[in-house]
C-alpha positions in Angstrom: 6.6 48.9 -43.0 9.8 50.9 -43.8 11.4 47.0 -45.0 8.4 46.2 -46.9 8.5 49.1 -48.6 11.7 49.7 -49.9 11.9 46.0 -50.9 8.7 46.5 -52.7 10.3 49.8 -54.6 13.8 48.1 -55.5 11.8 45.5 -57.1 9.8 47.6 -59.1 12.3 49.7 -59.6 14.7 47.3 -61.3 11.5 45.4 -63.1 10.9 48.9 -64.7 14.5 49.8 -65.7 15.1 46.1 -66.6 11.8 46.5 -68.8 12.9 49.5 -70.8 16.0 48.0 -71.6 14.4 44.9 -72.5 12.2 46.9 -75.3 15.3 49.0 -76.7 17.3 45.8 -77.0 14.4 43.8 -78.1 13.9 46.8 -81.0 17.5 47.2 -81.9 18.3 43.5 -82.3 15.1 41.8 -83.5 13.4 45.3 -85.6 16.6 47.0 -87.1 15.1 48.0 -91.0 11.8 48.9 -88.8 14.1 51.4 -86.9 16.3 52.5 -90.1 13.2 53.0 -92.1 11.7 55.4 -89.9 14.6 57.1 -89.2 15.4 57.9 -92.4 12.0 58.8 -93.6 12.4 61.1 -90.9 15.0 63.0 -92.3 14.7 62.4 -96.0 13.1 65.7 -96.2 15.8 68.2 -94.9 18.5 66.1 -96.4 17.1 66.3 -99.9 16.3 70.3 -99.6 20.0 70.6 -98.6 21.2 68.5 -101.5 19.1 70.7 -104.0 20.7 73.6 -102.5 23.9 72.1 -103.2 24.2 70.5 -106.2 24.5 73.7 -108.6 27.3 74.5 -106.4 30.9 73.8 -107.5 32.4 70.9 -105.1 35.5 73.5 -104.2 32.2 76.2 -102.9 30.2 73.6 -101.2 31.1 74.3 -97.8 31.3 77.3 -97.9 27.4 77.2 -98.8 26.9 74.9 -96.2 28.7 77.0 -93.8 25.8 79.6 -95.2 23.0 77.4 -94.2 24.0 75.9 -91.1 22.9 78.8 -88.8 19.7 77.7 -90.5 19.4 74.7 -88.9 19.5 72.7 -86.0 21.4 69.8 -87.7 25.3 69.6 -87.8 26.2 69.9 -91.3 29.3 68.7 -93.1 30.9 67.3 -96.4 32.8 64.2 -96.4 34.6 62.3 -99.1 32.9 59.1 -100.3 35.8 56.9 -99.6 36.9 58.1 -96.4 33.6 56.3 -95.0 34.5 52.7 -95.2 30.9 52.2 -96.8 29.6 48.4 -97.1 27.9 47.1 -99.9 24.4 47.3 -98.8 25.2 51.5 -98.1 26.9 51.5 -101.6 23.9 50.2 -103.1 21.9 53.0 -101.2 23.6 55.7 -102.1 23.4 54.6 -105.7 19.7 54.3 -105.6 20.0 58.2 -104.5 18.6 56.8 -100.6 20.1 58.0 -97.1 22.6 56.1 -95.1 22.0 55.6 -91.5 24.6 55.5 -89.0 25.6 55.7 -85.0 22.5 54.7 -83.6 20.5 56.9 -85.8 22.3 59.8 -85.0 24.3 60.0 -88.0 22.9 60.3 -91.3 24.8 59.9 -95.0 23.3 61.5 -97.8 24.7 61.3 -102.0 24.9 64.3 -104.2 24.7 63.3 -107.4 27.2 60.3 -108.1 30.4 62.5 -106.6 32.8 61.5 -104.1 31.3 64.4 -102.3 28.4 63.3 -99.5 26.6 65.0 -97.0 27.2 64.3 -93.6 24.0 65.1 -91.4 24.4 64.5 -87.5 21.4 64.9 -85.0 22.3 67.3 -81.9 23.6 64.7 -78.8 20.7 64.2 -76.6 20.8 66.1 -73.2 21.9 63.7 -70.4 20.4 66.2 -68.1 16.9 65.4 -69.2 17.4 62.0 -69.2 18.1 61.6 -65.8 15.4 64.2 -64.6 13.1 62.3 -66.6 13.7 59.0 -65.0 13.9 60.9 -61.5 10.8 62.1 -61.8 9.6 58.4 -63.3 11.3 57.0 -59.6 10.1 59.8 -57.4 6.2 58.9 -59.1 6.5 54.9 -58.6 8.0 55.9 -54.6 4.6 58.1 -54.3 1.9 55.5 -55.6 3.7 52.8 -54.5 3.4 54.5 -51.1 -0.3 54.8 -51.2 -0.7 51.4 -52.3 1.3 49.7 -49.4 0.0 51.9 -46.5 -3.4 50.5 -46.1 -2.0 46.7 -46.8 0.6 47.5 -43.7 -2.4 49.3 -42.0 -4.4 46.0 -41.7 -1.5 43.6 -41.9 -0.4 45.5 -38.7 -3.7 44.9 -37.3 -3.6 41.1 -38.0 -0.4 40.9 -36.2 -1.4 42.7 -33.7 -4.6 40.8 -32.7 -2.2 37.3 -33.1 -0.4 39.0 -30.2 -2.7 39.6 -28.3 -3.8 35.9 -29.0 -0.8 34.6 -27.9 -0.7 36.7 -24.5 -4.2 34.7 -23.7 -6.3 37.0 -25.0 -8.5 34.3 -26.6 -11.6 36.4 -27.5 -9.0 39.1 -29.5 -10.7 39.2 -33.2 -9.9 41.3 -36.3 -12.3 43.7 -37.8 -11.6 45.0 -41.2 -12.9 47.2 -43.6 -15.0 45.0 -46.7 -12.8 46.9 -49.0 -9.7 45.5 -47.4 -7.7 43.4 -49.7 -6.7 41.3 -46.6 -10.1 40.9 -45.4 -10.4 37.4 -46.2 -7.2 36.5 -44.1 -8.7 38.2 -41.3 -11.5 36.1 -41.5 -9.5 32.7 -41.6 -8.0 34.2 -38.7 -11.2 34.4 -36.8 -12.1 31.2 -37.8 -8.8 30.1 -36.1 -9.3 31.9 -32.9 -12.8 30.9 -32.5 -12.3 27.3 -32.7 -8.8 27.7 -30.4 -10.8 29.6 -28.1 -13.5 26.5 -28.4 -11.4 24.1 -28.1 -10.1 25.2 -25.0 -13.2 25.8 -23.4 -13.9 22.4 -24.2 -11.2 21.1 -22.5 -11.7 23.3 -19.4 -15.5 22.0 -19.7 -13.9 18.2 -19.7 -11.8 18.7 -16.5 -15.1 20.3 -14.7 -17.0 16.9 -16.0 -14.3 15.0 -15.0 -14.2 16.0 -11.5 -17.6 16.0 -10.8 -18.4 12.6 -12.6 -15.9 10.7 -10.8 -16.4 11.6 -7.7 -18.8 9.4 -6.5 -17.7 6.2 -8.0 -14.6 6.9 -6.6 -15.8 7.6 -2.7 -17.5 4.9 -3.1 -14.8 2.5 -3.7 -13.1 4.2 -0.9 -16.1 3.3 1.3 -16.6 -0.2 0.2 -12.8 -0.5 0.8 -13.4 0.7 4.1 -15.8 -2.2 4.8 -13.9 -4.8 3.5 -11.3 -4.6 5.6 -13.8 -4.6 8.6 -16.2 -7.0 6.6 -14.8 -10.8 8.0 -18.4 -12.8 6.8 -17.2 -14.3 3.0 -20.6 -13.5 1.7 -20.5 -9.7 2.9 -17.1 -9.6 1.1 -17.7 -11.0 -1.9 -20.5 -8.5 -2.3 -18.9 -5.3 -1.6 -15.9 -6.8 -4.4 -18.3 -7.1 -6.8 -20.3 -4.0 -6.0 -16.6 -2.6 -6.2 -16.3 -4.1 -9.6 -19.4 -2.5 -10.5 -17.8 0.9 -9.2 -14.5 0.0 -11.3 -16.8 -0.9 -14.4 -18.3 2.6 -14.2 -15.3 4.1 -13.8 -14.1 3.0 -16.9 -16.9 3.8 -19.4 -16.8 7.0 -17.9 -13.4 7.4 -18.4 -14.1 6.1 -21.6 -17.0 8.3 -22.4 -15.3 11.5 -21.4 -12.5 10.7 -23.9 -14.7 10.8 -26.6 -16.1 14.0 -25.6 -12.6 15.4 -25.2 -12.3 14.5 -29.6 -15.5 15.9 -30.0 -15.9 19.6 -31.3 -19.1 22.1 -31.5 -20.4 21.7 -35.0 -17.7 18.6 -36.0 -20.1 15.9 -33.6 -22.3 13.6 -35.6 -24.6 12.2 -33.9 -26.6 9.0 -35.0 -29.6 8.9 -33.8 -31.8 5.5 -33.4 -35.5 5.1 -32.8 -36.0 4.5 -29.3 -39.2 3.5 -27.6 -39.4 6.1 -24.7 -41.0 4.6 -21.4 -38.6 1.1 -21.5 -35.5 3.4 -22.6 -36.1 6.1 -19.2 -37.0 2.8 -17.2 -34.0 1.4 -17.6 -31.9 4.6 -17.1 -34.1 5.5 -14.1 -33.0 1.6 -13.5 -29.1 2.6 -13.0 -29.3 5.1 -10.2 -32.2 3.1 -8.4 -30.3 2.4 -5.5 -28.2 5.8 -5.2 -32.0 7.4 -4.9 -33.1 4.3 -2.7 -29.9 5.4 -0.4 -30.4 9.2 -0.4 -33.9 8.3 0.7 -35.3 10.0 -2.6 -38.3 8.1 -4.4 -37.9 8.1 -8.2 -41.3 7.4 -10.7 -41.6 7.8 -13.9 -44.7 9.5 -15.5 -46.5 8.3 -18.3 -44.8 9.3 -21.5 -46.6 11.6 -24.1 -44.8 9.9 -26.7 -44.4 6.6 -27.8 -41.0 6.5 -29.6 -38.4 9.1 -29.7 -35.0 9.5 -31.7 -32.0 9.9 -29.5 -28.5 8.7 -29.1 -29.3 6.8 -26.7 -25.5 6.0 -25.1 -25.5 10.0 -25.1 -28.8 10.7 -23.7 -28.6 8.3 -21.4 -25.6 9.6 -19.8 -26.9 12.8 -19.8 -30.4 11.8 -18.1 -28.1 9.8 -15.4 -25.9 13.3 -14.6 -29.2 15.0 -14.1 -31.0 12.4 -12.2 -27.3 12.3 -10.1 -27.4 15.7 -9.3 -31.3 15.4 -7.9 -30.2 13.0 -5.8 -27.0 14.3 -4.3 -27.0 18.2 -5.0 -30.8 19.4 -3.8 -29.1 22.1 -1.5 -26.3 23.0 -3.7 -25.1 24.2 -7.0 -26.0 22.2 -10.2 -23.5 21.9 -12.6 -25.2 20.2 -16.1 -22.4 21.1 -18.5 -22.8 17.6 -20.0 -26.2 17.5 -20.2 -25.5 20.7 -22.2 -23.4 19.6 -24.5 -25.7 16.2 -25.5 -28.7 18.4 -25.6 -26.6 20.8 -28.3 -25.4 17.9 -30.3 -29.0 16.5 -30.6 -29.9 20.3 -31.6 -31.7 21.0 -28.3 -31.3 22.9 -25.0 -31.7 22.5 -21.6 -33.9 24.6 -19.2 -34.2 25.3 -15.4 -38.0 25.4 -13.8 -39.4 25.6 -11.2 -40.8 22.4 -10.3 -44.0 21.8 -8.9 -42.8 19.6 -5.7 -40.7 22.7 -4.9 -36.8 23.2 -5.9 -35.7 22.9 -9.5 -37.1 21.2 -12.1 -34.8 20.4 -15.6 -36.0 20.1 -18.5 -34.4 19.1 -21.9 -35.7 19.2 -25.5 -34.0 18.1 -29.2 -35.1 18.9 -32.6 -36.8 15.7 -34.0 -34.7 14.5 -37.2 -36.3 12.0 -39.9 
């Protein structure tokens, strides 16, 4: 905070002083009869009350009058010969018009008596360095204070963002930044979250994939150990030539899984678009029933298919099917055991669905999916 802070005051600091100086010069240079004017509008006053007092005066006695009056006033008095002031023309021609000369910086102030050589010298009292620099203490000591105030609540929450990305980045995925509404940072924080959330999705994704992974290619796999197995043992040509295509098969599988699981892998919750295609129902869950005939035929499991309650339904079918075909998998293979139906949960959440575990009426489990319908 410290380095924030006293970069923050330098720059304001110098902005301010460079301002100031900015306006004098910009007055002085661009505003000069403005300044002269005013001045000696200012003083025209005094200066003609002290003429009046001296003009009835002899020139030889006019100091010594002067010398009267100046405990009088808070003005430096003094007469001065006309041509020991190295006048220009444009004073000349002021004096002559009977008008007051203004020198120094406006600290010096010529005035005519009469049309004599004599004029009256008028000089403001020098202005107290002391005050000046209190002044503009005071002016720095005020920026330091609000400045201070300002920046403490924006280091307060900035400190909080950075925290959180720590802990972010020492695996605390579900760290999150709360913030006050009034927080000028608040909308950082939330672009933060945003971040973190879809990290922390995307990750679970992947960890969801390698759990999918394993436990879809399992079986194809053991069985292309098994069929390997047999071929080695298998000498009739007909036997062979069935378990290499049946191996094929296996291979074939293999790859569109491998294929499918990919494309979940560049899928992300709420970034999946699903197209959906009118499907007639009981020809669509025959023919999916269709692909894991024989691993239900081998398990010894019978599988029928009720009538349907609908006619046509609107599915991705590539999806759905390959969800249907994990659940009917783990039916066959998994009765005893643990069911694991994270794909089926994500094609049931891209269609805008879930799935549910019953009870089923034969006994065991019974799943059950549902989708919104689109039009």
């Amino acid at each position: 905070m410290l380095r924030l802070y006293l970069r923050l005051y330098l720059i304001l600091a110098l902005g301010l002083a460079g301002s100031i100086w900015l306006v004098n010069f910009g007055l002085d240079t661009y505003m000069p009869e403005s300044n002269e004017t005013y001045n000696r509008e200012a003083l025209r006053g005094p200066a003609w009350a002290l003429v009046e007092q001296l003009r009835p005066v002899p020139a030889e006695a006019r100091q010594a009058r002067l010398d009267e009056l100046q405990p009088h006033y808070g003005l430096r008095l003094k007469l001065v010969q006309r041509d020991t002031q190295d006048l220009s023309e444009r004073e000349q021609k002021l004096l002559a018009a009977g008008q007051v000369v203004v020198r120094e910086d406006f600290m010096k102030f010529l005035a005519p008596i009469d049309d004599g050589p004599q004029l009256l010298e008028i000089k403001l009292p020098e202005e107290p360095k002391w005050l000046y620099l209190w002044a503009y203490g005071f002016l720095g000591v005020s920026l330091a204070i609000v400045l201070y105030f300002w920046v403490r609540p924006h280091w307060r929450d900035l400190e909080h963002i950075r925290l959180a990305a720590q802990r972010f980045g020492d695996n605390d995925l579900g760290s999150r930044i709360l913030l006050p509404s009034r927080s000028t940072v608040r909308s950082l924080a939330g672009h933060f979250n945003q971040m973190a959330e879809r990290i922390e999705g995307l990750i679970a994704n992947q960890r969801e994939l390698t759990n999918a992974v394993s436990h879809e290619l399992r079986t194809p796999i053991a069985r292309l150990s098994f069929e390997l197995d047999q071929l080695r043992q298998q000498s009739d040509p007909r036997q062979r030539r069935a378990l290499i295509n049946d191996m094929y098969a296996d291979l074939g599988e293999l790859e569109e899984m491998v294929s499918e699981l990919l494309t979940y892998a560049s899928l992300e919750p709420g970034a999946t678009r699903v197209t959906r295609e009118h499907i007639e129902a009981h020809s669509w869950l025959d023919s999916v029933i269709g692909a894991v005939a024989l691993e239900a035929e081998a398990q010894g499991v019978q599988l029928s298919l009720r009538t349907c309650e609908v006619d046509v339904i609107q599915i991705e079918p590539r999806f759905m099917a390959r969800a249907v075909i994990n659940l009917l998998r783990n039916a066959i293979r998994y009765a005893d055991h643990r069911v694991e139906v994270s794909l089926v949960k994500r094609v049931s959440q891209w269609h805008g669905g879930q799935v549910e575990v019953l009870d089923s009426e034969w006994g065991g489990a019974s799943f059950r999916m549902t989708w919104a319908y689109a039009e």
